[in-house]
SELO-734463 format. One line per 3 residues: number of its first residue (from 1); their letters; for each residue x, y, z of C-alpha. Coordinates in steps of 0.05 Angstrom, whole numbers, padded with zeros to 5 digits, always signed. Example, Ala and Ser with C-alpha at 12.3 -4.5 7.8 and 13.67 -1.06 7.14 Angstrom:
<pts>
1	as	+00246:-00090:+00156; +00273:-00021:+00143
</pts>
This chain:
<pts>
1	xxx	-02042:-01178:+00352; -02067:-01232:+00394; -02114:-01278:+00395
4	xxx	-02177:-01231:+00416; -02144:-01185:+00359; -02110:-01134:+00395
7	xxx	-02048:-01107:+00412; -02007:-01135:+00477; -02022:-01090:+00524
10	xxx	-01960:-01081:+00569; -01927:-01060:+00488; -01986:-01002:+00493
13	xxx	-01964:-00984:+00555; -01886:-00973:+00545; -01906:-00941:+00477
16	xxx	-01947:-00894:+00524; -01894:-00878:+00572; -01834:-00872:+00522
19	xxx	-01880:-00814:+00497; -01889:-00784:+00562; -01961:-00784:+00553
22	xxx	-01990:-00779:+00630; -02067:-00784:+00612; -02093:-00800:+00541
25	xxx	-02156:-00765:+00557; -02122:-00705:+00544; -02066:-00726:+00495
28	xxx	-02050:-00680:+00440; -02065:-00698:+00368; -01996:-00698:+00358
31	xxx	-01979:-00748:+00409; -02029:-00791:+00380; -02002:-00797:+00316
34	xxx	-01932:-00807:+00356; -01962:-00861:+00386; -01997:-00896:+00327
37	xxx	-01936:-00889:+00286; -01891:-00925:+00345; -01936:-00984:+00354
40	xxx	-01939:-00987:+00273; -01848:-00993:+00271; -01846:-01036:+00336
43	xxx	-01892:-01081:+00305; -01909:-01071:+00245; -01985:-01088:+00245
46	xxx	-02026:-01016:+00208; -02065:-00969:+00250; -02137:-00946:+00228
49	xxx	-02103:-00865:+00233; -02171:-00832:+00245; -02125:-00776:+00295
52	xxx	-02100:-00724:+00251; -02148:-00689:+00200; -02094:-00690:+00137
55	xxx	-02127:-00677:+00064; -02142:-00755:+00037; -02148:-00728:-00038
58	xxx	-02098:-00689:-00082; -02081:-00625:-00087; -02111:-00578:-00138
61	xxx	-02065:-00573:-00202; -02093:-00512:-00221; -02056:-00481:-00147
64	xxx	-01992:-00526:-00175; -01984:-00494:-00235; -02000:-00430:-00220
67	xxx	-01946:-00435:-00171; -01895:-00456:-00210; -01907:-00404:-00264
70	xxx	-01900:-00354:-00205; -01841:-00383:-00181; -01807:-00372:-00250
73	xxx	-01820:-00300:-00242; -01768:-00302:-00199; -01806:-00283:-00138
76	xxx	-01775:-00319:-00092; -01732:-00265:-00089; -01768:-00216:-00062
79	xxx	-01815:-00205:+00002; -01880:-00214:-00003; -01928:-00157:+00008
82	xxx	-01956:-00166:+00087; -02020:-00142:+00067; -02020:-00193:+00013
85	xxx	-02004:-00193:-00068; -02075:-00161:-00108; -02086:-00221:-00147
88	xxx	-02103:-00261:-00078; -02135:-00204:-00047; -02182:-00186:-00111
91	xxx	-02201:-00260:-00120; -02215:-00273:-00051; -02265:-00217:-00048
94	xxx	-02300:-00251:-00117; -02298:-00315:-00078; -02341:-00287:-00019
97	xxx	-02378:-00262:-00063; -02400:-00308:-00107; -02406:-00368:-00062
100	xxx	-02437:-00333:-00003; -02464:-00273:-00029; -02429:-00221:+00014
103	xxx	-02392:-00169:+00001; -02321:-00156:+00029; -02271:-00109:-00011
106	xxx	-02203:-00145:-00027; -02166:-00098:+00028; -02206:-00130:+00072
109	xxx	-02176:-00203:+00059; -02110:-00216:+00085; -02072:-00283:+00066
112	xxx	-02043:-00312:+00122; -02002:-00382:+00133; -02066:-00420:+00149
115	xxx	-02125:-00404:+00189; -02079:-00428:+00259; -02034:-00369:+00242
118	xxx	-02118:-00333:+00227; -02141:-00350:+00285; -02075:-00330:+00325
121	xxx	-02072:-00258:+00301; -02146:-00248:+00301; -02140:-00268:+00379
124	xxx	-02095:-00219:+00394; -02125:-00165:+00359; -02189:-00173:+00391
127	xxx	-02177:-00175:+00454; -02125:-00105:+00454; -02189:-00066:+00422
130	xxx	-02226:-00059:+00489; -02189:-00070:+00561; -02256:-00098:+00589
133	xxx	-02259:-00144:+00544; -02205:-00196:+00547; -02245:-00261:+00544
136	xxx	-02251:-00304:+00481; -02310:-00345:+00477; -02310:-00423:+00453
139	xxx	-02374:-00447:+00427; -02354:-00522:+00440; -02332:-00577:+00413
142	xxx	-02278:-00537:+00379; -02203:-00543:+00347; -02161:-00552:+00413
145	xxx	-02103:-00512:+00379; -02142:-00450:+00381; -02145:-00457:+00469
148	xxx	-02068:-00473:+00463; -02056:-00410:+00425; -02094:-00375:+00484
151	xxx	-02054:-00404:+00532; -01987:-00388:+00496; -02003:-00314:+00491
154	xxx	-02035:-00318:+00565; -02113:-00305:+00543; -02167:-00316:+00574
157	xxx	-02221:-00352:+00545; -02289:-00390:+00571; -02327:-00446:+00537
160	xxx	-02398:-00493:+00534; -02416:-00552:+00499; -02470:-00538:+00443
163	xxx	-02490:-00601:+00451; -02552:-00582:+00492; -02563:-00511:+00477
166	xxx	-02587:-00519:+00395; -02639:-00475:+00367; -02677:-00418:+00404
169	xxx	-02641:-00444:+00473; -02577:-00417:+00450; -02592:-00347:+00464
172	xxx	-02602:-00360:+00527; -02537:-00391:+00549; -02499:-00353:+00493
175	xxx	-02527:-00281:+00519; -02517:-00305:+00595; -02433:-00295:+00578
178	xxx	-02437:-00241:+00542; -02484:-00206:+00585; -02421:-00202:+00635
181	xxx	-02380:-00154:+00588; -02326:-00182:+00579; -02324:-00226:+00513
184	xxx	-02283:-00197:+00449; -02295:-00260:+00410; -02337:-00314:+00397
187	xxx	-02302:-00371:+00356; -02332:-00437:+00318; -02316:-00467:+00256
190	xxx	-02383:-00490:+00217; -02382:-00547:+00196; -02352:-00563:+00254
193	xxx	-02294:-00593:+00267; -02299:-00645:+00305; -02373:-00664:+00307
196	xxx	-02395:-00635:+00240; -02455:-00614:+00268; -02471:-00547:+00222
199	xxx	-02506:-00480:+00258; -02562:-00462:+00226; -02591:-00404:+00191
202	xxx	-02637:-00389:+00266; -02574:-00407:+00305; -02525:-00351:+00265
205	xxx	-02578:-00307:+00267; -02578:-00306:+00346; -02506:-00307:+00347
208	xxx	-02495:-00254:+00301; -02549:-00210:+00332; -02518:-00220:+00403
211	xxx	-02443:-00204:+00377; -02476:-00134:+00352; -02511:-00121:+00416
214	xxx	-02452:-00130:+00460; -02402:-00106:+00416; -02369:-00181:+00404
217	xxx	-02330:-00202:+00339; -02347:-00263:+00315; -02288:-00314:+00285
220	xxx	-02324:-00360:+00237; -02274:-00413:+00214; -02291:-00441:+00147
223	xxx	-02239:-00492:+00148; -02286:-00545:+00110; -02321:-00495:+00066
226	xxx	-02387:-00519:+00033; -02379:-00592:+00050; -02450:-00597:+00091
229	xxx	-02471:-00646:+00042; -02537:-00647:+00056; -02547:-00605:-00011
232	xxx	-02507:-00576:-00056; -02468:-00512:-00037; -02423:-00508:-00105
235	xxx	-02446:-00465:-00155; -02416:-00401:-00159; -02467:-00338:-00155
238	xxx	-02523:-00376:-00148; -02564:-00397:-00077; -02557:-00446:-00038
241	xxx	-02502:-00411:-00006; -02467:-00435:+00056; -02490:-00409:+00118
244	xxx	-02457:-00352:+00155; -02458:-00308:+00212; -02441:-00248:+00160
247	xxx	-02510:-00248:+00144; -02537:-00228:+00204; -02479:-00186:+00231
250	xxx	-02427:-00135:+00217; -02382:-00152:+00264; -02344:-00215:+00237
253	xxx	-02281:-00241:+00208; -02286:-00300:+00169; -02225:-00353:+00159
256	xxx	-02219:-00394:+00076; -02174:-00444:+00090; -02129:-00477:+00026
259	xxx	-02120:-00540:+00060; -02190:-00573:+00061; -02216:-00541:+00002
262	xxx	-02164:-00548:-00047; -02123:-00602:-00016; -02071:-00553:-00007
265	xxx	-02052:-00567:+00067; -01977:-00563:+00057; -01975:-00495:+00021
268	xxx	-01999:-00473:+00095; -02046:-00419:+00058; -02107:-00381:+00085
271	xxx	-02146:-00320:+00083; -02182:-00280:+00133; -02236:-00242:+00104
274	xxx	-02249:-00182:+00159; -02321:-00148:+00154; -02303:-00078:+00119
277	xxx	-02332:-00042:+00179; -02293:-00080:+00234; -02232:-00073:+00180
280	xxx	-02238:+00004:+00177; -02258:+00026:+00252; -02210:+00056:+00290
283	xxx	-02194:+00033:+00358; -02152:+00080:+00416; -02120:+00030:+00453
286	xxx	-02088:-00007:+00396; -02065:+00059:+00381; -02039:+00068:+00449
289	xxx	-02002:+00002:+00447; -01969:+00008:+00375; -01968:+00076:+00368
292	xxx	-01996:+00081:+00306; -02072:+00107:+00284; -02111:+00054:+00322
295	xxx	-02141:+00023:+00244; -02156:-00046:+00253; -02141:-00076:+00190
298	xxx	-02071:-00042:+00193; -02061:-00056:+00254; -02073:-00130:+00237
301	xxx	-02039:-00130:+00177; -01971:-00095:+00204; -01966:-00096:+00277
304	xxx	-01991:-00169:+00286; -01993:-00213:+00222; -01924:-00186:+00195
307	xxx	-01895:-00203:+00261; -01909:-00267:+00276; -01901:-00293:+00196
310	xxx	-01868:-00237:+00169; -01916:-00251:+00108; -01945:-00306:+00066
313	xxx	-01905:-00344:+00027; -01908:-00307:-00036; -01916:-00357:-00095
316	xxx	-01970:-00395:-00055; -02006:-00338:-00055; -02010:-00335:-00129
319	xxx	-02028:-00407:-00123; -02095:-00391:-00078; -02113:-00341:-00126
322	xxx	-02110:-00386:-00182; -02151:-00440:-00145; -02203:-00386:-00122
325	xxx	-02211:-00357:-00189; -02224:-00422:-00223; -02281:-00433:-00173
328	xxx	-02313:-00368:-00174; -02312:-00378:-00254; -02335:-00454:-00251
331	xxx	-02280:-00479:-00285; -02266:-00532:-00223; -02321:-00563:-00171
334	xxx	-02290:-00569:-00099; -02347:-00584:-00069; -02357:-00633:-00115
337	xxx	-02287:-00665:-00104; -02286:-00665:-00026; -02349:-00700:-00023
340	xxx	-02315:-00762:-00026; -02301:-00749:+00044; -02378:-00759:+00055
343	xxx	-02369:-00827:+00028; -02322:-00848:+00062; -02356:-00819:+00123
346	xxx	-02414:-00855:+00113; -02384:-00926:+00102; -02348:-00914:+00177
349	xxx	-02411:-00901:+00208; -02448:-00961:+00184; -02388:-01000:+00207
352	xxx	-02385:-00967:+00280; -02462:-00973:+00284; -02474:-01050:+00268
355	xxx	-02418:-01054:+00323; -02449:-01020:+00381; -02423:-00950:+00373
358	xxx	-02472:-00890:+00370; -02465:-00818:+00339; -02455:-00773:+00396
361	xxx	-02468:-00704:+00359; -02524:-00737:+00313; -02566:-00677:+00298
364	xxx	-02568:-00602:+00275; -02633:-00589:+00315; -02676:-00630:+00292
367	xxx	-02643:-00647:+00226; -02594:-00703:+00219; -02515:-00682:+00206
370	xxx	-02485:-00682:+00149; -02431:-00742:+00134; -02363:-00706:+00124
373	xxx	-02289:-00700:+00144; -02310:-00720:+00211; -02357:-00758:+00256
376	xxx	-02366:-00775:+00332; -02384:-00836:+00363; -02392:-00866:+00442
379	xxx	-02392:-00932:+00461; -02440:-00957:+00518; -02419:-00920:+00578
382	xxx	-02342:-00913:+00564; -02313:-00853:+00585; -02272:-00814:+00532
385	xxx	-02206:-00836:+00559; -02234:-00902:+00567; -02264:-00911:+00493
388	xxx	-02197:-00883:+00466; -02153:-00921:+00497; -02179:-00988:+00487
391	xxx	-02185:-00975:+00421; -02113:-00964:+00406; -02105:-01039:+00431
394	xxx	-02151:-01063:+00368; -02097:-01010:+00329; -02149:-00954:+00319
397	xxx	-02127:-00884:+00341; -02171:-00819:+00350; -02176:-00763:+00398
400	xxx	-02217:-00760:+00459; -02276:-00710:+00449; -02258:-00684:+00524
403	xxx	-02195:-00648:+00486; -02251:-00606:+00443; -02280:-00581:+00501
406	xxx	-02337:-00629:+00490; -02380:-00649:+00553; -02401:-00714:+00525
409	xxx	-02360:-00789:+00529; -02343:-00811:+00453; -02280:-00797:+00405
412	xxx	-02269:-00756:+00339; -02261:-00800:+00283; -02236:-00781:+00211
415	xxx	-02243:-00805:+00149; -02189:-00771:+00112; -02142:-00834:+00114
418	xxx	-02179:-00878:+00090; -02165:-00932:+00032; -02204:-00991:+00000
421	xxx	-02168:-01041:+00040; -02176:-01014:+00119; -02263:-01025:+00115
424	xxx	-02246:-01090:+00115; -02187:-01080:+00171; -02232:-01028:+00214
427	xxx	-02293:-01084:+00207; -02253:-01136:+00226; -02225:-01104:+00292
430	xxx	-02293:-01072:+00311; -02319:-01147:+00310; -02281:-01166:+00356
433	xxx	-02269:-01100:+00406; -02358:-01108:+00404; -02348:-01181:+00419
436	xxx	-02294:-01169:+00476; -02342:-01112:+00508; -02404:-01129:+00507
</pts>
């Protein structure tokens, strides 16, 4: 670093075009982290990583050992079941159950190899079950994997910022796409990845009463289950429980990820948890295109999970059962665990606020957010490439909010990476970025 504590810019530069990278606003996570970790070997100064959302605690031992016991089965021998082994499918079901109080049967919950691979087959299947409707709908800022998977399978989808459109005005620009007739989906993750703003109970309700009207499913990723922080969401069969669009509609499928909850990211294990009536209806033109009965769940299970994964990895499975069961019978707190992340969170913020920064997703309504995995912040008038970029010359790297579909300027940041020593570091360089743009 220099003098004004940053890194030599023409360095930046050549790091930026080794990478092919043509415009940061709309780099990809990954070639952030490709770019943080270049700048770190050329020169060997750390990076504040606050791109990639990676699990900052450790994984769940319960999920370790039951894994290991089921891998001295001698399982890996054999195929796992594409519809999923019981154990998982039974203990998902009491999962659901007794942390959100809804009812799903276990044929209804399908393991998959994380809620990407979820989200992937869930698109597809949605948009073959009605030829008029071939749209999936973003409610923004979202995960931009999910819009690449689109593109890759050559999808349509269409998009708006929340940011503007909380409470009672969501119905309004919510109902004004899917008054058009051509929306099979609508897809968030709540809390939300990356503003952590959390829908609430009014917001679901209009969602979930506008998916039944015009006959949308709704894809509720639940990536960071439970970890609004605002109270506790923990206790198994008891309220509060986590808000969710399955309250207020049948037509839902709902995605448990392994690798926030549990810490379990590189077991790449998931679940999606299909609404029994969207599970059991019968649909013509899937039948038509497989040539098979038209059942959704089967169809999902065999005609689109099977092929793209051929199945989940079978002793992981048994290792996601083991982790859900020991919830659902309070033997282990996750929420309790993850909310370090809320700490950590929280120390950030103070640090990007006495700098100049503001929280550009700030409220849910009228209800400040909840500190978690992630946060957003702006800086003055800086434009999301702008803000981004000059803050990977003080050796802090994030992701432009523009690549979440976001309308407003600011970055993602996350917390997950961080260690005693780097408040310190991330104070430090803020100091002087503040001082150096005034």
């Amino acid at each position: 670093m220099d003098t004004n504590g940053v890194f030599d810019r023409a360095l930046v530069e050549r790091a930026v075009a080794e990478l092919g990278i043509t415009n940061l606003e709309h780099a990809t996570i990954g070639q952030v982290v490709l770019l943080a970790m270049k700048l770190e070997a050329w020169t060997g100064i750390p990076f504040i990583r606050m791109d990639q959302g990676v699990p900052g605690l450790p994984p769940c031992r319960i999920g370790l050992e039951a894994e290991k016991a089921a891998l001295d089965t001698g399982i890996a021998a054999i195929y796992p079941p594409a519809e999923g082994v019981p154990v998982l499918k039974a203990e998902t079901s009491r999962f659901v159950k007794a942390f959100l109080n809804i009812d799903i049967s276990p044929a209804a919950c399908i393991p998959v190899t994380g809620s990407v691979c979820g989200s992937f087959g869930a698109f597809i299947a949605c948009n073959q079950i009605d030829p008029a409707k071939d749209t999936v709908l973003f409610v923004d800022p979202g995960f931009p994997i999910q819009k690449s998977q689109l593109a890759m399978l050559g999808m349509k989808y269409a998009s708006f910022d929340i940011h503007d459109h909380r409470g009672l005005v969501l119905r309004t620009r919510l109902e004004g796409f899917l008054e058009k007739g051509n929306i099979s989906a609508i897809i968030y993750s709540n809390p939300n990845n990356p503003a952590w703003i959390c829908l609430t109970e009014n917001e679901l309700q209009i969602i979930g009463g506008l998916a039944s009207k015009y006959g949308a499913i709704v894809l509720e990723d639940l990536a960071y289950f439970g970890m609004d922080f605002r109270e506790y969401l923990g206790h198994p069969w008891e309220p509060p429980y986590p808000a969710t669009v399955a309250r207020y509609t049948d037509n839902y499928i709902l995605m448990f990820s392994g690798s926030k909850i549990f810490s379990y990211a590189g077991q790449r294990i998931a679940v999606t948890a299909v609404s029994d009536k969207i599970f059991g209806n019968v649909y013509p033109p899937l039948a038509e295109r497989y040539g098979n009965s038209g059942h959704f769940g089967s169809t999902l299970i065999n005609a689109i999970y099977y092929m793209v994964t051929s199945g989940s990895t079978h002793s992981t499975q048994f290792g996601l059962a083991a982790m859900m069961r020991a919830a659902t019978d309070g033997e282990i707190d996750f929420v309790g665990e993850t909310r370090e992340y809320a700490r950590r969170a929280r120390r950030m913020k103070d640090i990007f606020l006495k700098n100049g920064f503001h929280i550009v997703y700030d409220k849910d309504e009228e209800r400040p957010i909840s500190d978690g995995f992630f946060f957003t912040v702006g800086y003055g008038r800086m434009s999301s490439a702008e803000l981004m970029r000059e803050l990977v010359y003080y050796g802090i790297s994030s992701i432009t909010l523009t690549t979440t579909g976001s309308e407003q300027p600011g970055i993602r940041a996350c917390c997950s990476r961080m260690t005693e020593p780097m408040y310190a570091m991330l104070e430090e360089r803020l100091v002087v970025f503040h001082k150096n743009h005034p």
